[in-house]
Each structure stands twice: as C-alpha cells, then as structure tokens.
C-alpha positions in Angstrom: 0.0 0.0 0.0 1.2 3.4 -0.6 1.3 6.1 1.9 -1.8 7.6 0.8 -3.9 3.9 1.9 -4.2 2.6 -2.2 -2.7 -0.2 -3.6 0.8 0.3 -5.5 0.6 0.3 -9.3 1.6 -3.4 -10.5 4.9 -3.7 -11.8 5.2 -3.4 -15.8 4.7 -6.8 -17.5 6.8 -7.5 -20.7 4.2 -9.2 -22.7 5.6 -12.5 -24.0 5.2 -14.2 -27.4 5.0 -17.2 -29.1 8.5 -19.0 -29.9 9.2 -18.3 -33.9 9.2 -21.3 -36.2 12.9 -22.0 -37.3 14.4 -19.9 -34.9 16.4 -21.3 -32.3 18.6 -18.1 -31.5 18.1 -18.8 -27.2 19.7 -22.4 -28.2 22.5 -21.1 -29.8 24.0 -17.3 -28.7 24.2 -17.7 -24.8 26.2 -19.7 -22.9 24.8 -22.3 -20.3 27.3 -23.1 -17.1 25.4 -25.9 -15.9 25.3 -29.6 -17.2 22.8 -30.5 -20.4 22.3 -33.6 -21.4 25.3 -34.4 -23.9 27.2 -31.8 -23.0 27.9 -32.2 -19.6 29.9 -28.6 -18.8 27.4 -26.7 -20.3 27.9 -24.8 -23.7 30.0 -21.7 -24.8 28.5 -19.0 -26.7 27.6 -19.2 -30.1 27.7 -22.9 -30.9 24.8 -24.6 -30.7 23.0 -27.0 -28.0 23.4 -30.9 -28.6 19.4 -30.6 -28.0 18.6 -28.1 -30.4 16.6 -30.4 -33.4 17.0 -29.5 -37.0 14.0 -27.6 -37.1 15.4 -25.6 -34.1 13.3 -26.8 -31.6 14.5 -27.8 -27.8 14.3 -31.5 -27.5 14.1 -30.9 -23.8 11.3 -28.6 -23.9 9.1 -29.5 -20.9 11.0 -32.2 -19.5 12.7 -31.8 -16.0 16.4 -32.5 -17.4 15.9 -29.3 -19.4 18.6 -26.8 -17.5 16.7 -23.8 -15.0 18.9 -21.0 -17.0 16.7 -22.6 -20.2 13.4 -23.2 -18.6 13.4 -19.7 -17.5 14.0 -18.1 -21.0 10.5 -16.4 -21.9 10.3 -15.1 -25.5 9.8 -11.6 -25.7 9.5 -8.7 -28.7 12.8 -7.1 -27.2 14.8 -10.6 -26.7 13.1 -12.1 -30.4 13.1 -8.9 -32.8 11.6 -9.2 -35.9 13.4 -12.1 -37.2 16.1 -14.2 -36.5 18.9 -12.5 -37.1 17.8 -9.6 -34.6 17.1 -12.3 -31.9 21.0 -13.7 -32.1 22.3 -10.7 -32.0 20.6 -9.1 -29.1 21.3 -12.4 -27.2 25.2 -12.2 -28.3 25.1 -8.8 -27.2 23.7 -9.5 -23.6 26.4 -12.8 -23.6 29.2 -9.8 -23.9 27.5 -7.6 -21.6 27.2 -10.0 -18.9 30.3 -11.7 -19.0 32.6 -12.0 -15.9 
C-alpha cells in the first residue's frame, strides 16, 4: 500500500510471445554453465546445444532435465526482434554484456 492507503501500481509486465518457427537463437547465442544432457559442462556462446533439433526446436522442452537458465528463457518482442537474425544478436550482445 502506498502512503496515501491505495494499492501500488503493479509492476510493468513484458508481454511475452510465441516462440518463432525456425528460430532457435536462445539455443545457440548464450552460454549455459550448468550440465545439459550431452554436454555435460554446459555450452559456450555461439555454438549450438546438442538438444537443439533440425528444425530448431529444444528437445528438452518441458521435461525436468531441461537446465533452469533454459526453462526460465521467456520469449519476448525485445529478446526475439523481428526475425532471427535480430534475436542472435541481441542475445550475443547480452552474452558480452554480462560476461565475468
């Protein structure tokens, strides 16, 4: 409650989208520290997860082996982009912003 008695605005919501068809860009631009099936020390940057299906799908997707770091990806306009390309390089970009 604020001072005044109401209730305090919500926080902003990012509104979340669908996954795009043929995409793939959150399998393949970050890195992941912690053990995936098949690649037990997690992945660098930029190459791709041993799960990721040809047509760039997570064969993971849902199941409980699937790494927190990737369960907790939600797809976004600002992470996505347009297409793509846009979506790899924003997710490069926040790999080389965030790196110890």
């Amino acid at each position: 409650m604020s001072a005044g008695g109401e209730a305090a605005p919500a926080p902003a919501q990012v509104p979340l989208m669908a996954c795009r068809p043929g995409c793939g860009a959150c399998c393949i631009a970050p890195s992941i520290s912690t053990p995936i099936p098949g690649m037990p020390h997690g992945k660098p940057a930029g190459i791709p997860c041993v799960q990721l299906r040809p047509d760039y799908r997570c064969a993971l997707f849902g199941r409980p082996e699937r790494p927190a770091v990737c369960a907790s990806l939600r797809p976004t306009e600002t992470m996505c982009g347009n297409i793509r390309d846009e979506a790899l390089a924003h997710l490069a970009g926040l790999e080389l912003a965030t790196r110890p």
